[in-house]
C-alpha positions in Angstrom: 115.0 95.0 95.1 114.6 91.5 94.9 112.5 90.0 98.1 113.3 86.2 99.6 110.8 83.8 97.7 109.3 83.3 101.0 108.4 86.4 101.7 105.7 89.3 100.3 106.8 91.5 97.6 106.5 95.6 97.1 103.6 95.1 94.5 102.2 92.6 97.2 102.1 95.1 99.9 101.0 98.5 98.3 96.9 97.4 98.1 97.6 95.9 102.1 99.0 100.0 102.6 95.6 101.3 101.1 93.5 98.3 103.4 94.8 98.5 107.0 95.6 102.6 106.8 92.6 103.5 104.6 92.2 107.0 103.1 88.7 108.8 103.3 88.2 108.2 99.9 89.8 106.8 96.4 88.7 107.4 93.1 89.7 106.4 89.5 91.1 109.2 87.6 92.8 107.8 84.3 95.7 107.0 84.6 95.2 108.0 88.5 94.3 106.4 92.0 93.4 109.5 93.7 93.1 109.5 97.4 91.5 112.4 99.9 93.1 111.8 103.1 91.5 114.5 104.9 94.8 116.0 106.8 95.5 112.3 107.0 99.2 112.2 105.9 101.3 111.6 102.6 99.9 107.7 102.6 96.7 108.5 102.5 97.0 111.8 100.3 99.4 110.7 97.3 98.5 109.9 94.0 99.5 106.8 92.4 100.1 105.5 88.6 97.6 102.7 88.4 98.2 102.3 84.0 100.0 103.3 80.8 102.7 106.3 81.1 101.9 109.7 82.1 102.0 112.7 79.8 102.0 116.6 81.1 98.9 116.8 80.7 97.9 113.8 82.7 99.8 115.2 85.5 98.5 118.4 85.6 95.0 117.0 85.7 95.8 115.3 88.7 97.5 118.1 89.8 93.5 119.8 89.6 91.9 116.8 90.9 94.2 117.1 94.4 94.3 121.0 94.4 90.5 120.5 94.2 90.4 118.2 97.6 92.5 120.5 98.9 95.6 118.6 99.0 99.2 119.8 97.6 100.1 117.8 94.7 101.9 114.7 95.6 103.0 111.6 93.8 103.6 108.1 95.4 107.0 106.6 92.6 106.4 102.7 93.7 108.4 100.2 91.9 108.0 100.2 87.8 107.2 104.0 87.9 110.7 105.0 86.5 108.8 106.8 83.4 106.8 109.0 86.4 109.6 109.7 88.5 111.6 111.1 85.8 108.7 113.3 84.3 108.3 114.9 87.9 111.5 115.6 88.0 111.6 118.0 85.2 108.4 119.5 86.3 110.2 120.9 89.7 108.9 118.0 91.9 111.6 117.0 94.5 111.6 113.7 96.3 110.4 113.4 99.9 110.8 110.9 102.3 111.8 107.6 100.7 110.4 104.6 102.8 111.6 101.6 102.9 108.7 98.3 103.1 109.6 95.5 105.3 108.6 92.0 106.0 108.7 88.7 108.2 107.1 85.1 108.7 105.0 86.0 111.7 106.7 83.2 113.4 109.8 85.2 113.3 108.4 87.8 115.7 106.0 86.3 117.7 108.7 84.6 119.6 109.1 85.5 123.3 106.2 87.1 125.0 106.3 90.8 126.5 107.0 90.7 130.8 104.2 90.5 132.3 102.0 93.8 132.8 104.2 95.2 129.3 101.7 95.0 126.6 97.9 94.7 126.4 95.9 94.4 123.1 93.6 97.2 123.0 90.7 98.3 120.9 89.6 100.9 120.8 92.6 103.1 121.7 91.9 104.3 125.7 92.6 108.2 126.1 96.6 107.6 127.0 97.2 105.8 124.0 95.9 108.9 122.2 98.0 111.2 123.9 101.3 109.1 123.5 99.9 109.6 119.9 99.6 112.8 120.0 102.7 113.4 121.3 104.3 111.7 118.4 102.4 113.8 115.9 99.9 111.5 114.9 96.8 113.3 115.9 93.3 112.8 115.3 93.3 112.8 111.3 95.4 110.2 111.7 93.2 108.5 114.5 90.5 108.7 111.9 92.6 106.2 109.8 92.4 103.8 112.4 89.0 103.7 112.7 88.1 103.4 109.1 89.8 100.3 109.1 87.2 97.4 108.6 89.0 94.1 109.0 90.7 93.1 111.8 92.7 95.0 113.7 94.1 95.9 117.4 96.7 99.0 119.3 99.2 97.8 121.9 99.1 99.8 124.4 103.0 99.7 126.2 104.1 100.4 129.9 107.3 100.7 131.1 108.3 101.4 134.6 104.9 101.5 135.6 104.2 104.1 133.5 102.3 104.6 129.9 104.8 105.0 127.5 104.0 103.3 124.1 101.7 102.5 121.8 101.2 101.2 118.1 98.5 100.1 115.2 98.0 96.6 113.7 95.6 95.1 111.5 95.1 92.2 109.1 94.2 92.0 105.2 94.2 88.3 104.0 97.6 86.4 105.4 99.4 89.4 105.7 99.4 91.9 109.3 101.0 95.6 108.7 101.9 97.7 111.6 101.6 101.2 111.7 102.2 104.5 113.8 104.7 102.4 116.5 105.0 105.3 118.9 107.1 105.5 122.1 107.3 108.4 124.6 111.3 109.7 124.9 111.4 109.9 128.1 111.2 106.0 127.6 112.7 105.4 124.7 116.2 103.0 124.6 114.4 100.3 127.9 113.3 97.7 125.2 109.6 99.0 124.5 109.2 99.1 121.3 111.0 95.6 121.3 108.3 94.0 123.3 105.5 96.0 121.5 106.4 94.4 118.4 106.8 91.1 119.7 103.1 91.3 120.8 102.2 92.6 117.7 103.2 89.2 116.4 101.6 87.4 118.5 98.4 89.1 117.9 99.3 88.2 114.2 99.6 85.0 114.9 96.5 84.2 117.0 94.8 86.3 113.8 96.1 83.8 111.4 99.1 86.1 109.8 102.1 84.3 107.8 103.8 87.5 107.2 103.9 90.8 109.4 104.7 93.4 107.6 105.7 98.0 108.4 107.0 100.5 106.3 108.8 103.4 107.5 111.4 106.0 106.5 114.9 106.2 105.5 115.4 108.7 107.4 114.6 106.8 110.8 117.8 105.1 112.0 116.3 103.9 114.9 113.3 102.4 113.7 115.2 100.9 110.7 117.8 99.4 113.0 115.0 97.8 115.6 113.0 96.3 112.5 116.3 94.7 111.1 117.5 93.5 114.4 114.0 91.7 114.8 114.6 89.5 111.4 112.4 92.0 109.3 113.8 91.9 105.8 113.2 95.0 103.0 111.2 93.6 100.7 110.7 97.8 98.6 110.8 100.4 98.6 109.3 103.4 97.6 109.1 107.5 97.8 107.1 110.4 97.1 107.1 113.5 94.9 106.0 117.1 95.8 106.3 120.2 94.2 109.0 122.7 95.7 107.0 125.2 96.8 104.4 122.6 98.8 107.2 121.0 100.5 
């Protein structure tokens, strides 16, 4: 996939990924970019091709190296790693959850503000935010990610019907802003929300300086994938994972 000039590219976005939703720790393991994500999630947990073309051997190495954090072996197959995704294959590794990467000018979604008493810029997260969190599966490993974060970065905390009801991530690297973990409760879901939570997000982006504002998410989430294309977001990648059958 071929992005608009204007906008970021995959091989643009994958170092923001490893910037604003950090893993615990990374480490160099020829040809590897190992990551411990502590209980994290599959972004902060794969392993990813950084030179050269793998052999058997490499992989099972890294294979070792992940077992040894106590991780299942997984593989992030980003653009160019046709050789990779090919090799996993015929050792039994299966693909899991493609993602498509997504992108904006920041001008595009900081348009009109949120009603009034909507959206409120919030660091660090209060208790409710956690718990709509929570309730979405993102629990306190991911939390964690949050808080490593070192540039700058904010949560939008969402209420709808005067009631807390969504929440979501955001933080800079450089020029570019990436959202992440855009959560809203069901019983809330389809009254505009998330709409307005993005919108805010931009306008945070903005006021930080952003030209582009930038998510990733799953193939498999219609709804998300049709609220991000409705906004003006544009694919820009994609990319998936590999696991071994018996991990999955």
């Amino acid at each position: 996939m071929t992005p608009p000039a204007s906008l970021p590219a995959a091989h643009d976005l994958y170092p923001v990924i490893d910037r604003t939703w950090p893993a615990a720790d990374i480490r160099m393991l020829a040809p590897w970019v190992l990551r411990n994500g502590q209980g994290g999630g599959s972004r902060v947990s794969a392993a990813t091709l950084c030179e050269g073309q793998p052999t058997t051997q490499d992989v099972a190495r890294a294979e070792a190296a992940m077992q040894a954090m106590g991780q299942p072996p997984l593989f992030m197959i980003r653009k160019g790693d046709t050789t990779l995704d090919a090799l996993l294959d015929t050792l039994d590794y299966h693909i899991k959850d493609p993602v498509t990467l997504y992108a904006a000018p920041v001008g595009a979604i900081a348009t009109d503000r949120p009603p009034p008493i909507t959206c409120f810029e919030i660091w660090p997260p209060l208790a409710a935010q956690e718990e709509i969190w929570t309730a979405g599966g993102i629990g306190p490993a991911r939390l964690a990610i949050m808080h490593r974060v070192t540039g700058p970065k904010t949560a939008i905390f969402g209420r709808i019907d005067d009631h807390p009801a969504g929440t979501g991530f955001i933080a800079m690297d450089g020029e570019i802003a990436m959202i992440h973990a855009l959560e809203t409760l069901s019983d809330h879901r389809r009254k505009g929300l998330g709409r307005y939570m993005m919108r805010a997000m931009g306008f945070w982006a903005r006021d930080q300086g952003a030209t582009y504002i930038t998510l990733l998410v799953t193939q498999a989430n219609l709804p998300a994938n049709a609220l991000y294309t409705s906004l003006g977001f544009q694919p820009v990648g994609h990319y998936h994972y590999r696991i071994k059958s018996e991990a999955s």
